[in-house]
DOZAVEX-45406 format. One record per residue (C-alpha): x negated, y, z. Coordinates in steps of 0.5 Angstrom, whole numbers, padded with zeros to 4 digits, always signed. Last residue first. Layout:
XYZ;...
END
This chain:
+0185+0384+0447;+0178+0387+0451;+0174+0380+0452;+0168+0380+0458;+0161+0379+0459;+0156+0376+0463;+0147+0377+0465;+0142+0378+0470;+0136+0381+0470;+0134+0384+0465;+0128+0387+0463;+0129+0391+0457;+0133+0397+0458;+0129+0396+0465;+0130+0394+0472;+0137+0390+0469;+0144+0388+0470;+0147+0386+0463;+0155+0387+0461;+0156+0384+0455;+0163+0386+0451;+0167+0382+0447;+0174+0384+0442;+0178+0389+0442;+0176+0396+0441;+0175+0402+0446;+0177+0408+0440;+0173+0416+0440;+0177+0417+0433;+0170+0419+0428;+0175+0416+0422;+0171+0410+0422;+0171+0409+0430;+0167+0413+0434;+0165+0408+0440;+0170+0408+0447;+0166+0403+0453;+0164+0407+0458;+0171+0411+0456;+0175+0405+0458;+0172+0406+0465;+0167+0401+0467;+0165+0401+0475;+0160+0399+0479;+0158+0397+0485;+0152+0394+0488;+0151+0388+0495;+0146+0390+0499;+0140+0385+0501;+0134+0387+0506;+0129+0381+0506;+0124+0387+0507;+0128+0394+0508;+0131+0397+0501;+0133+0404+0499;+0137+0404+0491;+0137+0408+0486;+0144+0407+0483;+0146+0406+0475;+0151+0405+0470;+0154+0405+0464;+0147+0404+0460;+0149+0403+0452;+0147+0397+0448;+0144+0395+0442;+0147+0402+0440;+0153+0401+0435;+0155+0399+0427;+0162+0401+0426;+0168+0397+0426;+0165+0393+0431;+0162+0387+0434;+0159+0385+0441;+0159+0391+0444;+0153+0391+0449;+0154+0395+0456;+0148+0397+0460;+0148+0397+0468;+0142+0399+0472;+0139+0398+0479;+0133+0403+0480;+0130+0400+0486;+0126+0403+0492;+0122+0400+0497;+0120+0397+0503;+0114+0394+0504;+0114+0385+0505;+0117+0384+0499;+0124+0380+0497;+0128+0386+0498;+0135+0383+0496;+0139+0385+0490;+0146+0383+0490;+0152+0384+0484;+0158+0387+0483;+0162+0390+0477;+0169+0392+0476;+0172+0393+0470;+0178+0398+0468;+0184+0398+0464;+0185+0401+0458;+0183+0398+0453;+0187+0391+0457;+0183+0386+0459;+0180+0378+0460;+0174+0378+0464;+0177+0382+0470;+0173+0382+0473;+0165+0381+0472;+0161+0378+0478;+0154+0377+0479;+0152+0374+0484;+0144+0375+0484;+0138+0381+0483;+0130+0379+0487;+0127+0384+0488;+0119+0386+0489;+0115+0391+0493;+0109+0395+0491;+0114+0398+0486;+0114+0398+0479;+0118+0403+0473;+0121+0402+0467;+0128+0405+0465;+0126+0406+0458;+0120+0402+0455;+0113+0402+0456;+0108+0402+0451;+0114+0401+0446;+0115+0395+0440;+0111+0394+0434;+0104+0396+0431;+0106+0396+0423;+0103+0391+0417;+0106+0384+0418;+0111+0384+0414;+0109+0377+0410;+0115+0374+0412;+0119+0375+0404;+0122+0369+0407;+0120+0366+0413;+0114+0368+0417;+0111+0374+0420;+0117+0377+0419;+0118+0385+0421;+0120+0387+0428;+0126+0391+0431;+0126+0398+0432;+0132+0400+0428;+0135+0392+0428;+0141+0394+0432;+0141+0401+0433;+0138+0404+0438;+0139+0407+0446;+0134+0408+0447;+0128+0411+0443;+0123+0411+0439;+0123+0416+0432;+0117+0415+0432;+0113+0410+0431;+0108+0414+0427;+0106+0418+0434;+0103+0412+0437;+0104+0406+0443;+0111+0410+0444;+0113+0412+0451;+0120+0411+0451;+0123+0416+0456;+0128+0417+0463;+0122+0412+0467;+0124+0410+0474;+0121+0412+0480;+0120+0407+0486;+0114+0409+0488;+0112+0407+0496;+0110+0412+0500;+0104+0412+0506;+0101+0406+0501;+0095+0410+0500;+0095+0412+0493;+0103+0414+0495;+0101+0419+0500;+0096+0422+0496;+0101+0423+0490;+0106+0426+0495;+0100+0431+0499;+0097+0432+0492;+0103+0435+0489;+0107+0439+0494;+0106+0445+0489;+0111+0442+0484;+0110+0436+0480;+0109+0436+0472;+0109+0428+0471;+0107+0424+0476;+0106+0418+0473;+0101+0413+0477;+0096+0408+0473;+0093+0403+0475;+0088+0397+0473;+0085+0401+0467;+0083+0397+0461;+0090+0395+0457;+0095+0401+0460;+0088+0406+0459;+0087+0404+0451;+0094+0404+0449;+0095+0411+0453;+0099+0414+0448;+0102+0420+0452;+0110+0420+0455;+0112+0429+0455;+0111+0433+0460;+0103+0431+0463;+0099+0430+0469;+0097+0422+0469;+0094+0419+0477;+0089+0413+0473;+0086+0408+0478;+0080+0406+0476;+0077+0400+0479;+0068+0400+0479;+0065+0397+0473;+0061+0403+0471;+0064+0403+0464;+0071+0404+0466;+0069+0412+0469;+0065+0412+0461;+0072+0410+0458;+0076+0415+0462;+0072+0421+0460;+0072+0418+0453;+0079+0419+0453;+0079+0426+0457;+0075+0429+0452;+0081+0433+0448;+0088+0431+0449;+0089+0425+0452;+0093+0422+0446;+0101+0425+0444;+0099+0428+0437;+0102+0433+0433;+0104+0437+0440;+0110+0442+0440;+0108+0447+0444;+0113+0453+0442;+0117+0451+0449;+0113+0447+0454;+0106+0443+0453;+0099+0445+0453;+0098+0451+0456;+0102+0448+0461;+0098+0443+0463;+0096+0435+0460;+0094+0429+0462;+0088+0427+0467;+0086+0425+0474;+0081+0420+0475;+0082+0416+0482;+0075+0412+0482;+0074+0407+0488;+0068+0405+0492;+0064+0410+0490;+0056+0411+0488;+0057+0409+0480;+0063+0414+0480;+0057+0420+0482;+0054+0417+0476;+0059+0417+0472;+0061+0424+0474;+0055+0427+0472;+0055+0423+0466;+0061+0427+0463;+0059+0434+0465;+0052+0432+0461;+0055+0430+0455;+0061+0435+0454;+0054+0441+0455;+0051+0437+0450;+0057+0437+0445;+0061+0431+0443;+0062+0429+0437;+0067+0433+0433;+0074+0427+0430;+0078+0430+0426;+0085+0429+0426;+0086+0430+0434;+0079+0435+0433;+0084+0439+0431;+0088+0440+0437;+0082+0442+0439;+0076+0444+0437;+0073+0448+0443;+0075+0441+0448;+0082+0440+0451;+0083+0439+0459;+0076+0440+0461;+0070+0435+0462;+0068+0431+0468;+0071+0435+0474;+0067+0432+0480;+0070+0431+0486;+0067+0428+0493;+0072+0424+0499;+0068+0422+0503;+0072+0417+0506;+0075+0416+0514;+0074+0423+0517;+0080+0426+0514;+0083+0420+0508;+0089+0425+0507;+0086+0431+0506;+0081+0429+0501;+0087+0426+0498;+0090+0431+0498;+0085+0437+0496;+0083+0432+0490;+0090+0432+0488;+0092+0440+0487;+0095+0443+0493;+0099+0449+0491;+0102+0455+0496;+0107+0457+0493;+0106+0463+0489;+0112+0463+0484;+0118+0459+0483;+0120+0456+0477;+0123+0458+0469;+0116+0459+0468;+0112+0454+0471;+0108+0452+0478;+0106+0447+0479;+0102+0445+0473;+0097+0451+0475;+0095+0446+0481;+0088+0444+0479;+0083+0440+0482;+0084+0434+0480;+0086+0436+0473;+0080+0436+0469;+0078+0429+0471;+0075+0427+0478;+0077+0424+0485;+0071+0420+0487;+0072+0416+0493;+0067+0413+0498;+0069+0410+0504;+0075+0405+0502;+0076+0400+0507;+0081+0404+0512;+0084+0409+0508;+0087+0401+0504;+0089+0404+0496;+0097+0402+0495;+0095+0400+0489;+0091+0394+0486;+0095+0390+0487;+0092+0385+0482;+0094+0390+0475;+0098+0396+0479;+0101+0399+0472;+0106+0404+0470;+0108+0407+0478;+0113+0413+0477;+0113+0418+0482;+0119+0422+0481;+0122+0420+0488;+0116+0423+0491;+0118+0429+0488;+0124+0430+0491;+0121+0428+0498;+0117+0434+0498;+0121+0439+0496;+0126+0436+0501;+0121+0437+0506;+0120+0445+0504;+0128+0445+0504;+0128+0442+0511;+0122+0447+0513;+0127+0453+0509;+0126+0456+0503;+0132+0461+0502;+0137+0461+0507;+0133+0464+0513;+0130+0470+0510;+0137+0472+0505;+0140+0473+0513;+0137+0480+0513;+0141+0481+0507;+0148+0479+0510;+0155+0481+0505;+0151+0481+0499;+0155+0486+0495;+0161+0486+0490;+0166+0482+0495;+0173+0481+0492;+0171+0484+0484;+0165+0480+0485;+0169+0474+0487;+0165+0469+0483;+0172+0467+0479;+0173+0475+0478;+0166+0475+0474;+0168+0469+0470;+0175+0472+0468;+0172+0479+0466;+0166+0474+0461;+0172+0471+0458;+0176+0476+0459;+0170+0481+0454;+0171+0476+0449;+0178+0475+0447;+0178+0483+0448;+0173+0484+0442;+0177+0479+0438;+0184+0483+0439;+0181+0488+0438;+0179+0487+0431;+0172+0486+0428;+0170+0489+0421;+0175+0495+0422;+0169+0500+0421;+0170+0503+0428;+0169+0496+0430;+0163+0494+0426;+0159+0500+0429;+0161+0498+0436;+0158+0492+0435;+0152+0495+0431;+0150+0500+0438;+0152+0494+0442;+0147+0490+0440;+0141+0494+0440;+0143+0498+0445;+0142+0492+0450;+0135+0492+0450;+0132+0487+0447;+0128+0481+0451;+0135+0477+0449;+0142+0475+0452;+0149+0477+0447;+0156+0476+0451;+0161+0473+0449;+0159+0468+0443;+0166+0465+0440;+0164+0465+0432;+0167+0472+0431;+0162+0475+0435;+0156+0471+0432;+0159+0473+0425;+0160+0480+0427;+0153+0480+0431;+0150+0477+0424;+0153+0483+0419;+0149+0488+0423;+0143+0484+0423;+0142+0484+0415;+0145+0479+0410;+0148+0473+0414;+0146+0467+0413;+0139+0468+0413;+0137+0462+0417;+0131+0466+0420;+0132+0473+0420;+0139+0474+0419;+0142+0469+0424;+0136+0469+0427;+0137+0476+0431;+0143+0472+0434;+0140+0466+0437;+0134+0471+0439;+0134+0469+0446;+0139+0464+0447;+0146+0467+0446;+0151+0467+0452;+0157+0464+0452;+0163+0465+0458;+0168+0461+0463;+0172+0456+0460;+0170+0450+0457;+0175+0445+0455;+0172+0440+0451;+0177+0440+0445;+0178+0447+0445;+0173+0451+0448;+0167+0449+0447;+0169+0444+0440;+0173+0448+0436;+0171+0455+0439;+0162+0456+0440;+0162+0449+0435;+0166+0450+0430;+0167+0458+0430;+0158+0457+0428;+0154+0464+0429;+0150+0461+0435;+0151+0454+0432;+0147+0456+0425;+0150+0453+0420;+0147+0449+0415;+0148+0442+0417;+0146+0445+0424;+0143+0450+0426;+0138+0452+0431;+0138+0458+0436;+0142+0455+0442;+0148+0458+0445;+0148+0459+0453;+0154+0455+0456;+0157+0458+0462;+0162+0457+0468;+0160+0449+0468;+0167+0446+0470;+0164+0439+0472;+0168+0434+0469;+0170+0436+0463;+0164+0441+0461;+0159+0436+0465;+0162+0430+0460;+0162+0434+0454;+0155+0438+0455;+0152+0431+0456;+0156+0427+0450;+0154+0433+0445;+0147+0430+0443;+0148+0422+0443;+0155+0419+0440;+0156+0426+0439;+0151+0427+0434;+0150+0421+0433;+0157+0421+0429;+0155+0427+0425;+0148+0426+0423;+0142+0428+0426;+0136+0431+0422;+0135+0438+0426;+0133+0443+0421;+0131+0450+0426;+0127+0452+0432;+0121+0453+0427;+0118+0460+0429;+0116+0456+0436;+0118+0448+0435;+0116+0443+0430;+0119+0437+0433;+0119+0433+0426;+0125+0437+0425;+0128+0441+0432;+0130+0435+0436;+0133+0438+0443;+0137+0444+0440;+0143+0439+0438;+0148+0444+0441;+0149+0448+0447;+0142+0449+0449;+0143+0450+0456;+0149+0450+0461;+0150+0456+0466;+0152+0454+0472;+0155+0460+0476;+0155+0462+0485;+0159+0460+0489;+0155+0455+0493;+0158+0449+0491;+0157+0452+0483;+0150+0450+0484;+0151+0443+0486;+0157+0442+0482;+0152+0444+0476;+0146+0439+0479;+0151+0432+0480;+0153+0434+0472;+0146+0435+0469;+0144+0428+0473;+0150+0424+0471;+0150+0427+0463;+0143+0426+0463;+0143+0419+0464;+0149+0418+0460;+0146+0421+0454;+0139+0417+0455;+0132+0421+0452;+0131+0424+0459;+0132+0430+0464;+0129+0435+0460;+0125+0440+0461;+0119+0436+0460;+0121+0434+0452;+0120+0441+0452;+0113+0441+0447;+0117+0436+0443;+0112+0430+0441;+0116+0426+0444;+0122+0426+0441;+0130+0424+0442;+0130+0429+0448;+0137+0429+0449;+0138+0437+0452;+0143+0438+0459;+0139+0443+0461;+0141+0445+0468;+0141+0450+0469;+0141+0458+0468;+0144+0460+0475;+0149+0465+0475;+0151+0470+0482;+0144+0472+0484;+0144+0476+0490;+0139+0473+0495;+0142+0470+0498;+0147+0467+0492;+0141+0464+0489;+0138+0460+0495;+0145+0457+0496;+0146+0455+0489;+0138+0452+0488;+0140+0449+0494;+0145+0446+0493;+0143+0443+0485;+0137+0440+0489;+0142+0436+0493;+0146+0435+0487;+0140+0431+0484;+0138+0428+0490;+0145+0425+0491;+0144+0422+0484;+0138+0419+0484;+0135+0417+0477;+0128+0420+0480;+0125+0420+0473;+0130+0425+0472;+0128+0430+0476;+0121+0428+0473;+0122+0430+0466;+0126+0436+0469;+0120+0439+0472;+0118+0438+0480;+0122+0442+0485;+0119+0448+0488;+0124+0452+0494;+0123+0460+0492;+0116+0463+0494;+0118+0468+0489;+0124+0466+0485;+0126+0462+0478;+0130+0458+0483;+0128+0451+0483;+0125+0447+0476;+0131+0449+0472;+0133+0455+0475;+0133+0461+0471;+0137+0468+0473;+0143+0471+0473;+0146+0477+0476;+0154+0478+0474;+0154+0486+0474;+0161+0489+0477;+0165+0493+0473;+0166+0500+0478;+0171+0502+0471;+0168+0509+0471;+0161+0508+0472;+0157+0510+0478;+0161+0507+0484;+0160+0499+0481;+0154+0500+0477;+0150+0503+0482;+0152+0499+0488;+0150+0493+0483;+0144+0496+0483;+0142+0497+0491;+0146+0491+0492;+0140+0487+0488;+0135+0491+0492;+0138+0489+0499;+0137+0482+0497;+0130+0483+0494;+0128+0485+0501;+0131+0480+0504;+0127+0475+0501;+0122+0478+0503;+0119+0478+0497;+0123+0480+0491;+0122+0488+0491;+0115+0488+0491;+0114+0487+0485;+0111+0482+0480;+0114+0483+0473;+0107+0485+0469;+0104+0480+0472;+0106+0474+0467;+0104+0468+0471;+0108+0467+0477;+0114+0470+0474;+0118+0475+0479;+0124+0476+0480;+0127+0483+0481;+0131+0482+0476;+0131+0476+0472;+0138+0477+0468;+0142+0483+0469;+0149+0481+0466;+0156+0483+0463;+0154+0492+0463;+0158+0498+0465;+0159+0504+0462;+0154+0508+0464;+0150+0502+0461;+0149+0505+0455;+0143+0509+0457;+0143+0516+0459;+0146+0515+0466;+0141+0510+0468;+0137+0516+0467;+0138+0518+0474;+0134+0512+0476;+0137+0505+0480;+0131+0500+0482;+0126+0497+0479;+0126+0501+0474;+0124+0499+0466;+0129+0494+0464;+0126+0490+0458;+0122+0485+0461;+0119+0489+0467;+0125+0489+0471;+0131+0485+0468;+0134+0484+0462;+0141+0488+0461;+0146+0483+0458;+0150+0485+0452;+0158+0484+0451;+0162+0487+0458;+0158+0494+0455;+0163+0493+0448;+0169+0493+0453;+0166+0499+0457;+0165+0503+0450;+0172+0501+0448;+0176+0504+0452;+0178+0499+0459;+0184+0500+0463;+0189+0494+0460;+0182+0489+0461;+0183+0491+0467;+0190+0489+0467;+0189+0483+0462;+0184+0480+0467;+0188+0481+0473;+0194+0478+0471;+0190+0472+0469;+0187+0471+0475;+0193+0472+0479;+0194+0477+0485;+0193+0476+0492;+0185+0480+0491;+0189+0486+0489;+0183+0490+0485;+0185+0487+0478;+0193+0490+0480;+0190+0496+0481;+0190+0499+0488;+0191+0506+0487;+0186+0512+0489;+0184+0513+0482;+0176+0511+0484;+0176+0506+0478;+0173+0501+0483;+0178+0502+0488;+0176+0495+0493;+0181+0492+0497;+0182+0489+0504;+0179+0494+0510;+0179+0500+0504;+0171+0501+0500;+0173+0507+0495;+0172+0513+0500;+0173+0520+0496;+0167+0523+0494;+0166+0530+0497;+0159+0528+0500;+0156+0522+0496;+0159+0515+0498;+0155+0510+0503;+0153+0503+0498;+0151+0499+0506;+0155+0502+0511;+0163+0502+0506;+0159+0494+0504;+0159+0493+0512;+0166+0496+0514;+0168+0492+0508;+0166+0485+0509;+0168+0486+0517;+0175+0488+0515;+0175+0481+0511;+0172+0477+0517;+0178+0481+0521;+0183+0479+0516;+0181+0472+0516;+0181+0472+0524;
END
């Protein structure tokens, strides 16, 4: 049966590629003759070992094919002009073969430059994908096949592919299974339609809220990020095709979250930097097998990662055991000489880079402005072979482990239209982002809103009917969106009348300087606010939608302020004034500092930057029809000057200054977060009990078992994010106040009880030592079951000797 499935692989791509009159056949019933000789290579022998094909291809490769194998080919209307293979391909430097083609044939939702004809329907983007690879692999030499690669942080970057909302509120999620769940489905959807190697997850700690990419991130907590981003790599790569972790290292918190022509300068010491920023991409390395890692383009104490032997070397490959193949972010390589000016002309800076460990160079340039200086270096002797030929089998090596050079082609394009974006895909989508929901605030519970006894409701504020923030650029494209106003208008029917007014826009003309200069309010901004006052004035509840959209937050958009931006804030406060209950829907990608709403407003529901399902799962949970159960994977600060704010902290960090006592007169400062790491409500309520901690006395390398139970003490069912955090004691070194080790989202019907599990390796417990050895040291340890980092349950400890 194998061999007939094969035969049929073969049959197909043979019908599929054709060969041009008087060329011999390459497509054999269980082999493929890429160098077109008429001998079955060893690399060609599907039998053969990995590294036995690797080194013989590499064995019958000359240099312009090697070089080739380091440079990505950007895709269509970025820097590859033909949609489809040309007779010029054979002018341009990929003749010889090329390691990637990125984001071709797939269309970004707002530069309209890449919309083509060729990504939907899905099949016909399979069929174009197989036209291409079928280029390279019967029109150059060696038949090297293209690795595709595409993003994939919020859903496949894909038109009409499956939406999921951005990382910031996947990881509000904290479920696991969901987690991986979305993995699979951006892997399946990848491979039908010809993609090989997706760009996700985002394994960065974003250590700063200000930071415009703090919503692609999962959180601000390693061991959150590690559990979700390794759930989201075995995902994709479940399905066959490449995860390729981004930025490895120490991106996440540029100086003073300064982004765009910045990207430089993070203050981070050495033990935090692991403790904190490399914790996620050494656990999902070790544990996941991530086929790729993209470089970052920021330094580091001086040097910068994409040409640091230390980082792309000692620590990738070496220590973590990384195996598959480094691409450099856009720009990391220029910056070498551009910005960091480490190197003393660009030339220079591909050797460092090459030398450093990258494999293969990705940016929106064409690829001979890479390859071109790289073969230069060689023919000057400024980098050996022996380099050169390190760094093309790893890229080789990944190629084999995705069976490119086994089955080249997509095997069934006309399948491409029931793999991709399926109803259950479509209810997935929907289920995620309820999930992401978190629920801040619900003063007498206000929430959730009774259809039946609410007839007028005015949905308002610049984001009501607005779906831009749907879509994203490292998302799906085209969708259909539904904004909040058209959700709740749907969802009330005949029931309500449902009336929106805008209020005012996202930002005002002066903006972002009227963040530090205050400019009154123009006449027309006077107008459009009392025209929602007074329709307020006529409703019964008042849902006003506010934060942020995508010109305003995401990569090179750093904010210097985290307020409602523009008039939003005195829009809010007139909807107060008129004395009817508000409920606060936020759309934004990074925590705000919504002191003014959190002390006034009687609800308020975080919604991140959902996907196009938004006002369907917003209105739903308003109504009651879902019950929030999200938990925040942020701090939110009560102000930009309390920043750096963030869990885990050290001991005293964060603390308070005394009001009394010696030297107590330090009273000068607002304390403390708007809402703490891990918070979230529900209409629901629980109650946590019998803990048990064993064993309490313990060798440093055993194990410890945790159990509790938690019982749904509320009339709805509802979702409870249980987490475990872990408090050493004293130490050789200072430590974290505590560290989270555990956690599980949780469904419970009413009077449900469950008992939870949980169980501590010696690595949940290992510090970095004095001499920076990863160490678990004797002495006492509390272990705190709680709803939050701060709201803790319950409470016990046990001893290392």
């Amino acid at each position: 049966m194998k061999h007939y499935k094969i035969l049929l692989v073969f049959a197909f791509s043979f019908l599929l590629t054709g060969m041009k009159d008087g060329r011999k056949n390459i497509y054999h019933t269980d082999w493929i003759d890429f160098n077109k000789n008429g001998k079955k290579e060893i690399f060609e022998d599907s039998k053969a070992p990995l590294e036995a094909r690797v080194n013989n291809l590499l064995s019958l490769m000359n240099v312009n094919e090697k070089t080739c194998q380091l440079a990505t080919l950007y895709g269509y209307a970025r820097v590859l002009e033909d949609e489809l293979p040309t007779a010029a391909w054979k002018d341009r430097v990929w003749k010889d073969g090329i390691a990637n083609i990125d984001e071709h044939l797939n269309t970004i939702w707002n530069q309209e430059k890449t919309h083509t004809g060729y990504a939907f329907p899905y099949s016909t983007h399979a069929e174009a994908i197989n036209k291409v690879q079928k280029w390279f692999v019967e029109e150059t030499r060696m038949g090297i096949p293209v690795d595709f690669t595409n993003e994939g942080v919020h859903g496949l970057c894909h038109e009409k592919a499956t939406p999921l909302p951005a990382p910031i509120g996947i990881g509000s999620t904290w479920n696991k299974a969901l987690v991986r769940k979305a993995g699979e489905i951006v892997g399946r959807e990848a491979k039908a339609l010809g993609y090989t190697n997706v760009y996700a997850p985002i394994l960065d700690v974003a250590r700063d809220q200000r930071w415009g990419r703090v919503l692609e991130c999962y959180g601000e907590d390693p061991f959150h990020i590690a559990e979700l981003g390794k759930q989201m790599t075995l995902g994709i790569q479940s399905q066959g095709v490449a995860s390729t972790l981004k930025h490895f290292a120490v991106y996440s918190i540029p100086k003073g979250a300064r982004d765009g022509d910045a990207r430089t300068d993070p203050h981070v010491a050495p033990r935090e930097m692991f403790q904190l920023h490399m914790y996620p991409f050494e656990r999902v390395i070790k544990e996941a097998a991530p086929m790729g890692v993209m470089s970052s383009y920021n330094d580091y104490d001086g040097v910068p990662i994409t040409a640091s032997y230390y980082f792309l070397t000692e620590l990738l490959r070496e220590k973590y055991g990384f195996n598959g193949y480094v691409v450099s972010d856009s720009e990391a390589v220029e910056y070498v000489s551009e910005k960091h000016r480490v190197a003393k002309d660009y030339k220079e800076a591909v050797r460092q880079v090459v030398e450093a460990g990258l494999n293969v160079r990705t940016t929106f340039r064409t690829p001979e402005s890479f390859i071109e200086p790289l073969r230069e270096l060689i023919n000057e002797g400024k980098i050996s072979m022996k380099t050169i030929d390190s760094r093309v089998a790893d890229v080789l090596r990944v190629k084999f482990r995705l069976g490119l050079f086994d089955s080249p082609y997509v095997r069934n394009p006309k399948a491409a239209d029931k793999l991709v974006h399926t109803a259950d895909d479509e209810a997935f989508s929907k289920q995620i982002n309820r999930e992401s929901l978190v629920l801040l605030k619900n003063e007498n519970n206000l929430l959730p809103l009774d259809i039946n006894k609410t007839k007028k409701i005015l949905v308002t504020g610049p984001l009501a009917d607005e779906v831009s923030f749907t879509y994203s650029r490292y998302g799906p494209a085209f969708n259909p969106s539904v904004s909040v106003f058209e959700g709740v208008k749907k969802y009330a029917g005949n029931k309500a009348d449902v009336r929106f007014v805008k209020g005012c826009d996202i930002v005002d003309p002066d903006w972002p300087g009227s963040e530090i200069i205050p400019v009154p309010l123009s006449v027309q901004e006077q107008k459009d606010i009392a025209a929602a006052v007074v329709q307020a004035q006529q409703s019964d509840i008042i849902i006003a939608v506010v934060g942020e959209d995508e010109k305003r937050v995401g990569e090179t958009k750093s904010r210097t302020s985290l307020g409602l931006p523009g008039r939003q804030s005195q829009l809010v406060q007139a909807l107060y004034a008129t004395g009817k209950p508000v409920v606060l829907v936020l759309i934004n990608g990074q925590p705000l500092t919504i002191n003014w709403e959190n002390k006034f407003l009687p609800a308020i529901l975080e919604a991140w930057f959902p996907s196009t399902a938004a006002g369907e799962v917003i209105a739903e949970t308003l109504f009651g029809d879902y019950n929030p159960g999200g938990k925040l994977s942020v701090t939110f600060p009560k102000t930009v000057g309390q920043i750096p704010l963030n869990f885990p902290y050290k001991p005293g960090s964060q603390a308070g200054q005394p009001g009394a006592g010696p030297n107590g007169y330090g009273n000068t400062r607002v304390l403390g977060s708007l809402y703490p790491f891990g918070y979230g409500l529900s209409y629901t309520t629980f109650e946590y009990s019998d803990l048990k901690v064993t064993p309490n006395l313990l060798k440093s390398q055993a194990n410890v078992q945790v159990s509790f139970k938690i019982k749904n003490t509320g009339m709805r069912a509802g979702d409870e994010v249980v987490q475990l955090y872990v408090k050493d004691l004293v130490s050789s070194v200072t430590t974290y106040e505590s560290i989270l080790r555990g956690f599980e989202r949780v469904h419970l019907k009413p009077n449900e009880i469950k008992t939870i599990h949980f169980t501590l390796q010696p690595e949940d417990l290992t510090i970095l030592d004095k001499n920076m050895n990863w160490t678990v040291e004797p002495g006492d340890f509390d272990v705190m079951i709680g709803s939050s980092s701060v709201d803790i349950k319950l409470k016990d400890s046990f001893t290392v000797q």
